[in-house]
N, CA, C and O atoms as a printed pandas DataFrame, in Angstrom:
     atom_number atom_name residue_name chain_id  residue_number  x_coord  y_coord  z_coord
0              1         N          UNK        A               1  117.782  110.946   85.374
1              2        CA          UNK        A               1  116.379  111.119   85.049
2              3         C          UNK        A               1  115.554  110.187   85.930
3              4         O          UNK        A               1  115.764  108.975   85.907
4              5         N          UNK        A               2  114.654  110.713   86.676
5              6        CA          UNK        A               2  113.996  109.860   87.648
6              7         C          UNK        A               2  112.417  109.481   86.201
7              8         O          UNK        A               2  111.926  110.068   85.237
8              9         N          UNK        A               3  112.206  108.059   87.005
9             10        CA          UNK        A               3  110.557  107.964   86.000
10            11         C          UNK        A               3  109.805  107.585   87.119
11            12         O          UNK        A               3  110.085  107.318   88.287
12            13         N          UNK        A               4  108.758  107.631   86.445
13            14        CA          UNK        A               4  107.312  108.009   87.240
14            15         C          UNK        A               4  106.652  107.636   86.733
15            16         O          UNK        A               4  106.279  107.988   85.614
16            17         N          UNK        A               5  106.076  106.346   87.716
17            18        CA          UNK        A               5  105.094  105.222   88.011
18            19         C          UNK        A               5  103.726  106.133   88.392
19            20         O          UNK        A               5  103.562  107.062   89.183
20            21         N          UNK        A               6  102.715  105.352   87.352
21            22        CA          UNK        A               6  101.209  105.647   88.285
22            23         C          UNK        A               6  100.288  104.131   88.225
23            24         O          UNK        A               6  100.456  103.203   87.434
24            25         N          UNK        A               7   99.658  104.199   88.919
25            26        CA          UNK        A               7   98.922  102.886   89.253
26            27         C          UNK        A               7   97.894  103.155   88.229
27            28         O          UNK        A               7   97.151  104.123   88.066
28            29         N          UNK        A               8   98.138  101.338   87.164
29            30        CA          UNK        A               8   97.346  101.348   86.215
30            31         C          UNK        A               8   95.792  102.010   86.486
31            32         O          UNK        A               8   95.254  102.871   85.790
32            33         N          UNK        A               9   95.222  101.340   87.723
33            34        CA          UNK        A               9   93.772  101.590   87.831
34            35         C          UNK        A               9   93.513  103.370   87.522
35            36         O          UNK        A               9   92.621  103.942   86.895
36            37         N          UNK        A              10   94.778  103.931   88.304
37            38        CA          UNK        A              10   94.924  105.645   88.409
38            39         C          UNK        A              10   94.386  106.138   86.880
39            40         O          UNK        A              10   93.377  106.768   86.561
40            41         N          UNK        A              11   95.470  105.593   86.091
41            42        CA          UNK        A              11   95.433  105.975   84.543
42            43         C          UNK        A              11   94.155  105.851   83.535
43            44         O          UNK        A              11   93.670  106.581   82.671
44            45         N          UNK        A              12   93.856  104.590   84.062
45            46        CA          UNK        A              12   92.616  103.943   83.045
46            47         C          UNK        A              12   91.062  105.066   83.847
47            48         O          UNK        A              12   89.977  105.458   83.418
48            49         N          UNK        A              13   91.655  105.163   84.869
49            50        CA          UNK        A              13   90.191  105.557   85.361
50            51         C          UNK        A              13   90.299  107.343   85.183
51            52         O          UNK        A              13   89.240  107.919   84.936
52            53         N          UNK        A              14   91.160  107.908   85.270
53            54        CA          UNK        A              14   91.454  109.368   84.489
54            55         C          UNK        A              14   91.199  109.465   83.107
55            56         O          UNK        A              14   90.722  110.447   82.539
56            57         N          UNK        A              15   91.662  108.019   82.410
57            58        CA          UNK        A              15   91.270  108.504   80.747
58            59         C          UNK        A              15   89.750  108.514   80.449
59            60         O          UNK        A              15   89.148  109.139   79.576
60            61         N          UNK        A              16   89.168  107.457   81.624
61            62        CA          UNK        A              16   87.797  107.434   81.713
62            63         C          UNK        A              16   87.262  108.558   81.641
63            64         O          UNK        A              16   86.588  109.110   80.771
64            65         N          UNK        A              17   87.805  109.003   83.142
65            66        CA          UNK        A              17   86.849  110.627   83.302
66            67         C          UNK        A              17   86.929  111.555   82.352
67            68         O          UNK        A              17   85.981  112.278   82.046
68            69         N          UNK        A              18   88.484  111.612   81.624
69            70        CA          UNK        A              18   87.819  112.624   80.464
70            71         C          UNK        A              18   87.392  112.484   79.109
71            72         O          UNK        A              18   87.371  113.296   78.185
72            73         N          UNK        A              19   87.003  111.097   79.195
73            74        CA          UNK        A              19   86.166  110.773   77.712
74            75         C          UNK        A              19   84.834  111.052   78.185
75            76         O          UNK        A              19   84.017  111.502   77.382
76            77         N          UNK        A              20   84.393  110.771   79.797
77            78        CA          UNK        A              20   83.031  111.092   79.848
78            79         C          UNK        A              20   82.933  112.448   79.788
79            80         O          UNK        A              20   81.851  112.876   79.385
80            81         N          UNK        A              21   83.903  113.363   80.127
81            82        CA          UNK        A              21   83.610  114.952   79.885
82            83         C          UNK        A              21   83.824  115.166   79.100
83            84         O          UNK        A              21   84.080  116.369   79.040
84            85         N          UNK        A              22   83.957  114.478   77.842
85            86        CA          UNK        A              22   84.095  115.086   76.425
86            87         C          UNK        A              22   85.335  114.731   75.739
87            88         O          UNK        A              22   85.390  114.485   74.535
88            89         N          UNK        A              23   86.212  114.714   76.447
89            90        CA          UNK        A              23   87.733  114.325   75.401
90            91         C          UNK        A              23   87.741  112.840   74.804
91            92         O          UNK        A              23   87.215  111.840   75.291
92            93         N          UNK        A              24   88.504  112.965   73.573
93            94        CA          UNK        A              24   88.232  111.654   73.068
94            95         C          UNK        A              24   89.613  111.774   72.449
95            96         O          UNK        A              24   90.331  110.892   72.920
96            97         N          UNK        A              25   90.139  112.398   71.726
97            98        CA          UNK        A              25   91.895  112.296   71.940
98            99         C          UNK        A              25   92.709  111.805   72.855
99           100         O          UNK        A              25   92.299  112.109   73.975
100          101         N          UNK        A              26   93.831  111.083   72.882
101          102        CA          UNK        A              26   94.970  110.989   73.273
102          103         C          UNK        A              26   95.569  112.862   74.130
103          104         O          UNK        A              26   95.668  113.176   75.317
104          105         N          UNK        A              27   95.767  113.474   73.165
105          106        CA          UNK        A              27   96.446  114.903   73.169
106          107         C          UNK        A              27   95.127  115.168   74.514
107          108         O          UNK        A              27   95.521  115.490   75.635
108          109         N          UNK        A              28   93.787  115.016   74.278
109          110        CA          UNK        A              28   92.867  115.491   74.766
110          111         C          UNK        A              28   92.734  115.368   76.001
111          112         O          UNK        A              28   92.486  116.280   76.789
112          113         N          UNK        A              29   92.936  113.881   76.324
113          114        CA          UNK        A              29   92.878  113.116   77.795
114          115         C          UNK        A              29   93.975  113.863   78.615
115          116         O          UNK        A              29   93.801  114.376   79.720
116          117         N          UNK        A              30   95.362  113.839   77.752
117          118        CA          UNK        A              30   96.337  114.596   78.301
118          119         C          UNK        A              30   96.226  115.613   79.108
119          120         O          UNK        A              30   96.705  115.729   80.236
120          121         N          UNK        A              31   95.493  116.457   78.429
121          122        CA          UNK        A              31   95.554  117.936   78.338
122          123         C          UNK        A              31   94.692  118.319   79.351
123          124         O          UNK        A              31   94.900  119.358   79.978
124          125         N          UNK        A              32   93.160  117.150   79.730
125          126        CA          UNK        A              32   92.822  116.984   80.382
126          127         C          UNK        A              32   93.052  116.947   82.257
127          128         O          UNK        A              32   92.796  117.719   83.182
128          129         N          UNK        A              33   93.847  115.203   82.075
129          130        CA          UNK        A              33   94.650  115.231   83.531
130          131         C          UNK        A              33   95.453  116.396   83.830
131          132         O          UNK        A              33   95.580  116.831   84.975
132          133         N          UNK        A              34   96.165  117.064   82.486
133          134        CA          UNK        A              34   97.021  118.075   83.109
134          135         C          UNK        A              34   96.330  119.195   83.394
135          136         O          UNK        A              34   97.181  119.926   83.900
136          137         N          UNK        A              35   95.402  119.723   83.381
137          138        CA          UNK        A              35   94.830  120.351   83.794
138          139         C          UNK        A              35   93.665  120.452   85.128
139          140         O          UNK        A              35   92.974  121.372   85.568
140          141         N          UNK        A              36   93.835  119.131   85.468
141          142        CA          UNK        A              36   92.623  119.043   86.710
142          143         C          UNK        A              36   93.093  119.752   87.667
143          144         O          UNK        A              36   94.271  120.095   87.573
144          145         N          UNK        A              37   92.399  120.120   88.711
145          146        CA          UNK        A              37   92.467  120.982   90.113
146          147         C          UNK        A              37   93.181  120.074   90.982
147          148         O          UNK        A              37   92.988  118.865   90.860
148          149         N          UNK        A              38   93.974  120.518   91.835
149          150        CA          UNK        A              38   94.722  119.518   92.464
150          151         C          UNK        A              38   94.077  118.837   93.420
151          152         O          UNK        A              38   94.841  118.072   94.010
152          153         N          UNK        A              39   92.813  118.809   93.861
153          154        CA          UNK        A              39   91.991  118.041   95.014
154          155         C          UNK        A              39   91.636  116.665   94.158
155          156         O          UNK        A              39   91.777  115.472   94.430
156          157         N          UNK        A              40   91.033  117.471   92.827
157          158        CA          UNK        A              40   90.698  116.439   92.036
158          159         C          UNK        A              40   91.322  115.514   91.451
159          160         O          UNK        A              40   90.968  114.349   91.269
160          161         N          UNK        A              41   92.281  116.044   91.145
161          162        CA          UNK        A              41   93.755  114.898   91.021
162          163         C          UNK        A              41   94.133  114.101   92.154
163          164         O          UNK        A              41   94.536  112.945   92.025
164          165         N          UNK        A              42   94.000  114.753   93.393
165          166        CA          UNK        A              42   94.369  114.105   94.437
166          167         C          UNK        A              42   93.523  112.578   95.095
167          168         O          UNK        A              42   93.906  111.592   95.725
168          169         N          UNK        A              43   91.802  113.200   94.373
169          170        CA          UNK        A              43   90.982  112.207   94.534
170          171         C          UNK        A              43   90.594  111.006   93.438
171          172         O          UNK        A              43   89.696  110.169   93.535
172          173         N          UNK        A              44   91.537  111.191   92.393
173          174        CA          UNK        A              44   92.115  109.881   91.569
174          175         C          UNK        A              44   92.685  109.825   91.588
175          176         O          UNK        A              44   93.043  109.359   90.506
176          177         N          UNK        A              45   93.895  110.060   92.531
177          178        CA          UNK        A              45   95.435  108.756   92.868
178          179         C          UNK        A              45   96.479  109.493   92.238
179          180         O          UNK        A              45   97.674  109.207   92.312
180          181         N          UNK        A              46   95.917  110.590   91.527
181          182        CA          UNK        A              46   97.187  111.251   90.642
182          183         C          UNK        A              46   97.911  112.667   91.797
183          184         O          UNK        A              46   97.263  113.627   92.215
184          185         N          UNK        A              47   99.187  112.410   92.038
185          186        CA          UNK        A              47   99.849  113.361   92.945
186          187         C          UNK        A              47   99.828  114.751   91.744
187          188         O          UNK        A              47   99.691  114.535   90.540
188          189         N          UNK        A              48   99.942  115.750   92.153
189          190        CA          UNK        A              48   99.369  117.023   91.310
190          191         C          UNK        A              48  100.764  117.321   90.864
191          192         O          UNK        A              48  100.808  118.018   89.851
192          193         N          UNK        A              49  101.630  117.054   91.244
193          194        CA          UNK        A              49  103.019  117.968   90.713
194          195         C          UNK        A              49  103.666  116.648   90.200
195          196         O          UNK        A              49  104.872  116.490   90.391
196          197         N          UNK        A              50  102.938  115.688   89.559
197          198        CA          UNK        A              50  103.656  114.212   89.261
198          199         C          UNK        A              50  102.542  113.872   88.505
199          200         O          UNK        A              50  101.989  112.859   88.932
200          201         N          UNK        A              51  101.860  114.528   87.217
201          202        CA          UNK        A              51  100.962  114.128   86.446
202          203         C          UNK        A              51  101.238  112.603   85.304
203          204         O          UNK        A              51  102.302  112.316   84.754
204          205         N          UNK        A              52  100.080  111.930   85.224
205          206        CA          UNK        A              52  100.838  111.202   83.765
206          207         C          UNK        A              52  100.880  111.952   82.535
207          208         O          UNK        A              52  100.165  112.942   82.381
208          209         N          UNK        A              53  101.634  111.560   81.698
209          210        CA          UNK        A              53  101.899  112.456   80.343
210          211         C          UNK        A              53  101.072  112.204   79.295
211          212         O          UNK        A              53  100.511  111.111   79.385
212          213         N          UNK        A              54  100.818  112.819   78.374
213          214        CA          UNK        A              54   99.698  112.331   77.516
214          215         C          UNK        A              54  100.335  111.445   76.706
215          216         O          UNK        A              54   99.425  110.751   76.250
216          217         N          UNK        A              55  101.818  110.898   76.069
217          218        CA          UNK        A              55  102.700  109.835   76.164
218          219         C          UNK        A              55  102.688  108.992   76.599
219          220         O          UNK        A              55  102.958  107.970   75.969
220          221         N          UNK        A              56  102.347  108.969   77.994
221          222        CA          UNK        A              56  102.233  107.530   78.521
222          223         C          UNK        A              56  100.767  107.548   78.784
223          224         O          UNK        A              56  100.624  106.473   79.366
224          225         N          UNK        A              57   99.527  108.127   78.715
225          226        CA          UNK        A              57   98.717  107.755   79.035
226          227         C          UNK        A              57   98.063  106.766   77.523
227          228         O          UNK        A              57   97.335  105.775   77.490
228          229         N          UNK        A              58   98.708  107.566   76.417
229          230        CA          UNK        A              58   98.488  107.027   75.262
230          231         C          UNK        A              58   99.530  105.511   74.857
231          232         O          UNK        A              58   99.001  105.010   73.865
232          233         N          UNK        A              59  100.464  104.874   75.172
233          234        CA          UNK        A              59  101.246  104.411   75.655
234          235         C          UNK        A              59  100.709  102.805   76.155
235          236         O          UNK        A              59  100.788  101.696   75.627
236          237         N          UNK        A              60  100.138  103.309   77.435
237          238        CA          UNK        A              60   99.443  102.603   78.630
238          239         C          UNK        A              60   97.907  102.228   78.001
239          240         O          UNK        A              60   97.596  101.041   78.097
240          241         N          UNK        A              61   96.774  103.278   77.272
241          242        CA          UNK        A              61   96.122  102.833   76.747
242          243         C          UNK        A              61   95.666  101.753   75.570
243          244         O          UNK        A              61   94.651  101.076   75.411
244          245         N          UNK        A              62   97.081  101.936   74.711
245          246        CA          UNK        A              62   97.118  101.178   73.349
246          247         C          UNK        A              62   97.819   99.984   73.547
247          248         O          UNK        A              62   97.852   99.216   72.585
248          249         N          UNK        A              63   98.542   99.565   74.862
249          250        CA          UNK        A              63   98.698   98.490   75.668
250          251         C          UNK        A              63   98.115   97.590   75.776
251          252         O          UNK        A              63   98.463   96.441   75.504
252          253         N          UNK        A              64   96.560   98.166   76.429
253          254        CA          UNK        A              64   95.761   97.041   76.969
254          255         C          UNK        A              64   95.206   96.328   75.856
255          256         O          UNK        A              64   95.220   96.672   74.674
256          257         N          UNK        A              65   94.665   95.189   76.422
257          258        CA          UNK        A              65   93.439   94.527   75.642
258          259         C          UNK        A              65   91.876   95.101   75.890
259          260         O          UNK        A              65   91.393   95.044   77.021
260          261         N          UNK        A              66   91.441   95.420   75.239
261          262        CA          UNK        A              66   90.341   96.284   74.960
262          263         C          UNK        A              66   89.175   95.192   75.565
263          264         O          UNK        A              66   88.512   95.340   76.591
264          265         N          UNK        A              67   89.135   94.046   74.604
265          266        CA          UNK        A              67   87.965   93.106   75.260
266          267         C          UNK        A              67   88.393   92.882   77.009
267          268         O          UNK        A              67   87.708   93.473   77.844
268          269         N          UNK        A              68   89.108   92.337   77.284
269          270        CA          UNK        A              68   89.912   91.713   78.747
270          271         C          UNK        A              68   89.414   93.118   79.764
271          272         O          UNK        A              68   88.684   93.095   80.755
272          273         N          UNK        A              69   90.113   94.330   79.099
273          274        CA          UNK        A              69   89.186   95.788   80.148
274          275         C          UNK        A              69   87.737   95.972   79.939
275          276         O          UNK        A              69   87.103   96.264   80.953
276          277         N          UNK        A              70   87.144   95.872   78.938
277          278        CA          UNK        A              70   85.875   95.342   79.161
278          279         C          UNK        A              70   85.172   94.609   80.086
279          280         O          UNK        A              70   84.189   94.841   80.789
280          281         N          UNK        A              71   86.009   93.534   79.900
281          282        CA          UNK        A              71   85.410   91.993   80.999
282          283         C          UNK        A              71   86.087   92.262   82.205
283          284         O          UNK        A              71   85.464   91.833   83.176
284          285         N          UNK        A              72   87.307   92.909   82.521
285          286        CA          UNK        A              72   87.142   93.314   84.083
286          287         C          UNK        A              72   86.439   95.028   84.576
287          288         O          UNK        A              72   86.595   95.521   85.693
288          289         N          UNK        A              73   85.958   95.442   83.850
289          290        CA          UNK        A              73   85.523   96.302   83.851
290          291         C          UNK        A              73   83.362   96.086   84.303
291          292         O          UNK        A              73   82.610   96.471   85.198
292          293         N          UNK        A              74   83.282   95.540   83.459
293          294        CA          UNK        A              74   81.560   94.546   83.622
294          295         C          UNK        A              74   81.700   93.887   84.567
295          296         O          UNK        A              74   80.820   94.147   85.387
296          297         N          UNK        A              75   82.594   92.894   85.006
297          298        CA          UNK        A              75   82.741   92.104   86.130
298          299         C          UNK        A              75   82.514   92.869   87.713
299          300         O          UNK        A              75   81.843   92.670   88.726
300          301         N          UNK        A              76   83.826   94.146   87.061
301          302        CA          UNK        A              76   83.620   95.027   88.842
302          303         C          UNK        A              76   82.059   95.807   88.758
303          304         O          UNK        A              76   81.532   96.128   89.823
304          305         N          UNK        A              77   81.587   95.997   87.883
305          306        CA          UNK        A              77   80.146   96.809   88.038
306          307         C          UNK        A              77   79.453   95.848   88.292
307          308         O          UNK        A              77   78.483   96.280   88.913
308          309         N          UNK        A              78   79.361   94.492   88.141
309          310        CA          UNK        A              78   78.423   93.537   88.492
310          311         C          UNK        A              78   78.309   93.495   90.021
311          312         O          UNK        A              78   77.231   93.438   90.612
312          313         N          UNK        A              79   79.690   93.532   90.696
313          314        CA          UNK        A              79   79.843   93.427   91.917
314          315         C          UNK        A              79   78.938   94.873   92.658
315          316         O          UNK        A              79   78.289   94.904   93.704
316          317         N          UNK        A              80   79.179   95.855   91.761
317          318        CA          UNK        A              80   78.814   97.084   92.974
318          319         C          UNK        A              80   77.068   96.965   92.657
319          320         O          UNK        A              80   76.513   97.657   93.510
320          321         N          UNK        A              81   76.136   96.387   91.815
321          322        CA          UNK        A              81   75.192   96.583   91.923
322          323         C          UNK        A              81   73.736   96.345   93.080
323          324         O          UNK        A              81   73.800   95.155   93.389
324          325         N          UNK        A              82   73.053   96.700   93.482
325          326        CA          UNK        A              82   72.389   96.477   94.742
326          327         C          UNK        A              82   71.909   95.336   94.182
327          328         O          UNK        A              82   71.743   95.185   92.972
328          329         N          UNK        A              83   71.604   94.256   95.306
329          330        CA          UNK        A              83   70.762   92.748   95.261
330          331         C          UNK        A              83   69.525   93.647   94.852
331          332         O          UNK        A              83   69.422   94.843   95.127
332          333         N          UNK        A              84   68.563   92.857   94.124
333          334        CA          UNK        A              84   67.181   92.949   93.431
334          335         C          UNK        A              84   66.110   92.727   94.268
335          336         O          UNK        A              84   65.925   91.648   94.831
336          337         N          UNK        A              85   65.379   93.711   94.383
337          338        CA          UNK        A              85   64.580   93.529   95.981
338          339         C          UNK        A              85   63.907   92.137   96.316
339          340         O          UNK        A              85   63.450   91.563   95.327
340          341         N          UNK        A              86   63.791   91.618   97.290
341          342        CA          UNK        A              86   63.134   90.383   97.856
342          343         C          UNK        A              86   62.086   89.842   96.931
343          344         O          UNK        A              86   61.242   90.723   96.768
344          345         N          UNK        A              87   61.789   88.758   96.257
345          346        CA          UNK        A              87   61.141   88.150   95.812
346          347         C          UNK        A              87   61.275   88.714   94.280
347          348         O          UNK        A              87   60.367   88.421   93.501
348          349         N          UNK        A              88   62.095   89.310   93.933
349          350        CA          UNK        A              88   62.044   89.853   92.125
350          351         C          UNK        A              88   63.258   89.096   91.755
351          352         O          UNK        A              88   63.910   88.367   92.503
352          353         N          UNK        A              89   63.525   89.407   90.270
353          354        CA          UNK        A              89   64.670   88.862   90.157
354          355         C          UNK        A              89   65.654   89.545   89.216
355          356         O          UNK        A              89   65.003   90.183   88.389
356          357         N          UNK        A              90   67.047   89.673   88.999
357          358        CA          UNK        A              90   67.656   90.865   88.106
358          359         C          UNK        A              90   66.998   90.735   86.553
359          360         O          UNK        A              90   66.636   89.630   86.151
360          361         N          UNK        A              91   66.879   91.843   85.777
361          362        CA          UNK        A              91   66.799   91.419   84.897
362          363         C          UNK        A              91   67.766   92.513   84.015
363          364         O          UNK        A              91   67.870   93.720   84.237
364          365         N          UNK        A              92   68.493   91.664   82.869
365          366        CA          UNK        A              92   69.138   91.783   82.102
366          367         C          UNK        A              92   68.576   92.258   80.776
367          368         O          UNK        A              92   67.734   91.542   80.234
368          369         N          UNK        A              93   68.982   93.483   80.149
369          370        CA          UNK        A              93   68.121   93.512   78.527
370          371         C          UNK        A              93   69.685   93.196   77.997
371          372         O          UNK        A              93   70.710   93.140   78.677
372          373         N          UNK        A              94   69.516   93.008   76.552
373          374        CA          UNK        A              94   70.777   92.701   75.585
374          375         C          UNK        A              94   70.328   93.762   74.308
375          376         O          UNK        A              94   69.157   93.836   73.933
376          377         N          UNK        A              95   71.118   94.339   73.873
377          378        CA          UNK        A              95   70.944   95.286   72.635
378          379         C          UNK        A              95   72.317   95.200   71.542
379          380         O          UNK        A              95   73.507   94.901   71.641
380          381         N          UNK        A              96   71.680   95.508   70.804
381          382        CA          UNK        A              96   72.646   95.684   69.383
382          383         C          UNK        A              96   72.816   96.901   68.871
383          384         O          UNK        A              96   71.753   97.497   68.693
384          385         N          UNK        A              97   74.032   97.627   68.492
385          386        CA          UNK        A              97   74.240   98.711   67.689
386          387         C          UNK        A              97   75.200   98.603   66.327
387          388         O          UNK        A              97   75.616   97.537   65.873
388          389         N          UNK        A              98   75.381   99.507   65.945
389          390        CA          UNK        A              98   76.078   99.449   64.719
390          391         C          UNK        A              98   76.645  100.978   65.443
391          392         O          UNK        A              98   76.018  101.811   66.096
392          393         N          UNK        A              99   78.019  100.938   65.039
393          394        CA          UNK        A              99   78.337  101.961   65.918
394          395         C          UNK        A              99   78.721  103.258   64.982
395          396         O          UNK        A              99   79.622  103.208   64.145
396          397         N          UNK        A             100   77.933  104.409   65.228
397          398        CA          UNK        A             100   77.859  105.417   63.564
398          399         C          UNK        A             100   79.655  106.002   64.075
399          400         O          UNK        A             100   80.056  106.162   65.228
400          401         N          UNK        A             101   80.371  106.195   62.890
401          402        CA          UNK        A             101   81.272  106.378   61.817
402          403         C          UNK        A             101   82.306  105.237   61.752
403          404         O          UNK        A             101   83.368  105.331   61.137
404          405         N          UNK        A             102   81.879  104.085   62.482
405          406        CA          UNK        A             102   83.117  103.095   62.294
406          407         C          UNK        A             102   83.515  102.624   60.857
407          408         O          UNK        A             102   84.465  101.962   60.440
408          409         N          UNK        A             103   81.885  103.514   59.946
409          410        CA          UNK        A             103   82.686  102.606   58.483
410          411         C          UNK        A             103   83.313  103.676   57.604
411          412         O          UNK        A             103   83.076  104.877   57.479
412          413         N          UNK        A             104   84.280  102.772   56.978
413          414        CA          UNK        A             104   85.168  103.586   56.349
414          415         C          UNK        A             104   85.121  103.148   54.797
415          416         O          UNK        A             104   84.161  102.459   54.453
416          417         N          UNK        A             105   85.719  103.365   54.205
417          418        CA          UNK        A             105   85.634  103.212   52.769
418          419         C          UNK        A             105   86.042  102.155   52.612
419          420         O          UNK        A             105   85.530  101.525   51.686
420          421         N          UNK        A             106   86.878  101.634   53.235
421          422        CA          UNK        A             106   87.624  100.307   53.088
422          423         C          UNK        A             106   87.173   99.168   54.509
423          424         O          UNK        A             106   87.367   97.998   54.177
424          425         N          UNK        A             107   86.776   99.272   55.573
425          426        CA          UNK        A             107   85.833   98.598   56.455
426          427         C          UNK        A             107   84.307   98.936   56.322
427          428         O          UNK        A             107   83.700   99.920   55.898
428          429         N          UNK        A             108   83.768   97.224   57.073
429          430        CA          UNK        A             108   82.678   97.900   57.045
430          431         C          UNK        A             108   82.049   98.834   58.620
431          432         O          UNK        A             108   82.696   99.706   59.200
432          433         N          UNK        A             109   80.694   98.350   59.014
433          434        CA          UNK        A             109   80.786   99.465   60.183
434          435         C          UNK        A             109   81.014   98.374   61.317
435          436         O          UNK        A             109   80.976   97.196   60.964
436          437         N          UNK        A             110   81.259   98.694   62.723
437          438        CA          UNK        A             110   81.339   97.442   63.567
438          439         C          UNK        A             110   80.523   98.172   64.188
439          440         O          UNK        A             110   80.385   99.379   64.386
440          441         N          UNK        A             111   79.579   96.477   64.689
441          442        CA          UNK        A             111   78.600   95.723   65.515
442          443         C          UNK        A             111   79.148   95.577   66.654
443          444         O          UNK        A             111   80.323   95.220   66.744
444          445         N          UNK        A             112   78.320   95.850   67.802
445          446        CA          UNK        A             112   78.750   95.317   68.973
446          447         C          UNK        A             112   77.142   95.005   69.769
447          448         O          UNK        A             112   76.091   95.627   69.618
448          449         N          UNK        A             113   77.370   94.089   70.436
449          450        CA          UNK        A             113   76.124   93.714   71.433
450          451         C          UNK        A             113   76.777   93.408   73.264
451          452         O          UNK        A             113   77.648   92.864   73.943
452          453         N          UNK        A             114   75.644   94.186   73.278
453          454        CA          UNK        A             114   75.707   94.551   74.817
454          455         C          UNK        A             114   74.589   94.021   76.037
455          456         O          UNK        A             114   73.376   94.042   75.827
456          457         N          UNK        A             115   74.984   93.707   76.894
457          458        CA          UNK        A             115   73.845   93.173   78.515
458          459         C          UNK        A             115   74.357   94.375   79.135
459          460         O          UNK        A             115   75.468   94.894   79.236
460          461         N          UNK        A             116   72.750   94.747   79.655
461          462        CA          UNK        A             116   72.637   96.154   80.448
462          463         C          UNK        A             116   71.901   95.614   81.445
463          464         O          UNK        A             116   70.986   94.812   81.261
464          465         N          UNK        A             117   72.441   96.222   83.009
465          466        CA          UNK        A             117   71.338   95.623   84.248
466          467         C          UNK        A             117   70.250   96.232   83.803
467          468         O          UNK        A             117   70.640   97.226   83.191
468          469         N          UNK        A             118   68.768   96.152   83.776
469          470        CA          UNK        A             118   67.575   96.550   83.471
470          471         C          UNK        A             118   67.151   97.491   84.615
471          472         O          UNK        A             118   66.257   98.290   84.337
472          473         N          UNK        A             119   67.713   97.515   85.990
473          474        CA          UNK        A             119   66.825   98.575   86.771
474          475         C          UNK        A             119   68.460   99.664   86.786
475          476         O          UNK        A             119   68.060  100.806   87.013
476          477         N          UNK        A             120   69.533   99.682   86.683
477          478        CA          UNK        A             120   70.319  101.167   86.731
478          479         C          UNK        A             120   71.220  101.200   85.726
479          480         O          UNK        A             120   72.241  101.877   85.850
480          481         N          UNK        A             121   70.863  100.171   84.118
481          482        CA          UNK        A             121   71.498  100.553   83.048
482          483         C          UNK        A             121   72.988  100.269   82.898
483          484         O          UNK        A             121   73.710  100.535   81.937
484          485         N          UNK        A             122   73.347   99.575   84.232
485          486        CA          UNK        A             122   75.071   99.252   83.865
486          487         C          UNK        A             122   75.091   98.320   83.053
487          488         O          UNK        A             122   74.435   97.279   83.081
488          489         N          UNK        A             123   76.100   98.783   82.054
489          490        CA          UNK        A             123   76.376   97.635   80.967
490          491         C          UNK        A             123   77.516   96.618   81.896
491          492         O          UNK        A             123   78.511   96.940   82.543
492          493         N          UNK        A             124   76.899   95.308   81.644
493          494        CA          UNK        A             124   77.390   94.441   82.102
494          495         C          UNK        A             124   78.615   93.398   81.466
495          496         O          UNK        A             124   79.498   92.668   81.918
496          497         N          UNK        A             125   78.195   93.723   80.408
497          498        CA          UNK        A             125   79.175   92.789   79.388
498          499         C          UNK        A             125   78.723   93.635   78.060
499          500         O          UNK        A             125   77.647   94.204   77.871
500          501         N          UNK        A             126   80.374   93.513   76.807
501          502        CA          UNK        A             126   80.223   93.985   75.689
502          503         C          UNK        A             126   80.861   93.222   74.733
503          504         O          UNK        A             126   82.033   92.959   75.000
504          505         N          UNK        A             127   80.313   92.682   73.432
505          506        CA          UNK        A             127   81.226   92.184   72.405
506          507         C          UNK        A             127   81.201   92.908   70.777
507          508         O          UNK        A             127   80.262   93.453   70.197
508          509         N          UNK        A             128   82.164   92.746   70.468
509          510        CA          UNK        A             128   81.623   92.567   69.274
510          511         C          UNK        A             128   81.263   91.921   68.041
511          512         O          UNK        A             128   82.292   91.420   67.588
512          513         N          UNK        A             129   80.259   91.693   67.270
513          514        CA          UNK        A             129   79.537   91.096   66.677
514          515         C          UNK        A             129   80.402   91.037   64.989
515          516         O          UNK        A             129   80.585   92.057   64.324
516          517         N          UNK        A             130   80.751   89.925   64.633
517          518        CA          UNK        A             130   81.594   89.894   63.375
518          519         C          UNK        A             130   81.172   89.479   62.489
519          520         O          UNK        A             130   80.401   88.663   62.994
520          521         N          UNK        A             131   80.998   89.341   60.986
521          522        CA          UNK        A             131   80.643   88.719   59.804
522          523         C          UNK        A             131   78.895   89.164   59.302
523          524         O          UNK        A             131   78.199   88.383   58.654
524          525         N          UNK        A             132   78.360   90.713   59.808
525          526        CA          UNK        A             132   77.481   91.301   59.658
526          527         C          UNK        A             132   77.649   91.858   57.965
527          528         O          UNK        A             132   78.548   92.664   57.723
528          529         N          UNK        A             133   77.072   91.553   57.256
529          530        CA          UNK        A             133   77.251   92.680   56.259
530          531         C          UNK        A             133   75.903   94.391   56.547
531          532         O          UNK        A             133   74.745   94.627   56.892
532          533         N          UNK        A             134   77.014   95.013   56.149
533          534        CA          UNK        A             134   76.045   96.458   56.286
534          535         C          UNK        A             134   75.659   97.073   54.851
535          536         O          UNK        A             134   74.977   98.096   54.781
């Protein structure tokens, strides 16, 4: 049985793309990569006849540390943003949500607060906010 390696960045950034097109499952993301066009696979690192499995993409996801991909995640968008034109200066907003269905009968809902660049909206950093009652 041969196994088959994909480069973390490959994986994380495929599960990306199909939560932004809508999938939010495990099964979903899967079903997703396995289905992309092979250019498009080809242009995220994924070889087309050597997909990841929705097994290991689920696997590989429940792996990480969630805050830590966050913070290298904000870190690399900090880097790609354009310098702030001559004589201005960046500005940062910070916001709070309560995030709708996190509460359950037995939790309450979770808080998270966020820094967004103010001129193209990249969230820059995310936490979440603990000991809120709702």
């Amino acid at each position: 049985m041969t196994t088959v390696r994909h480069a973390l960045v490959t994986v994380v950034a495929a599960a990306v793309w199909a939560v932004v097109a809508g999938y939010r499952s495990y099964a979903a993301i899967g079903e997703w990569v396995a289905d992309l066009p092979a250019d498009t696979a080809a242009a995220l690192g994924i070889d087309a006849d050597r997909r990841p499995s929705e097994a290991m993409i689920r696997r590989l996801l429940q792996a990480l540390d969630p805050d830590r991909l966050a913070a290298v995640i904000g870190a690399w968008l900090a880097t790609q943003l354009p310098a702030p034109p001559a004589g201005t200066r960046r500005v940062i907003a910070v916001d709070g949500k309560t995030l709708r269905g996190s509460r359950t009968s037995d939790t309450v809902a979770r808080h998270v607060f966020a820094a967004a660049d103010q001129t193209t909206g990249v969230v820059l950093a995310s936490t979440d906010v603990v000991g809120l009652a709702t």
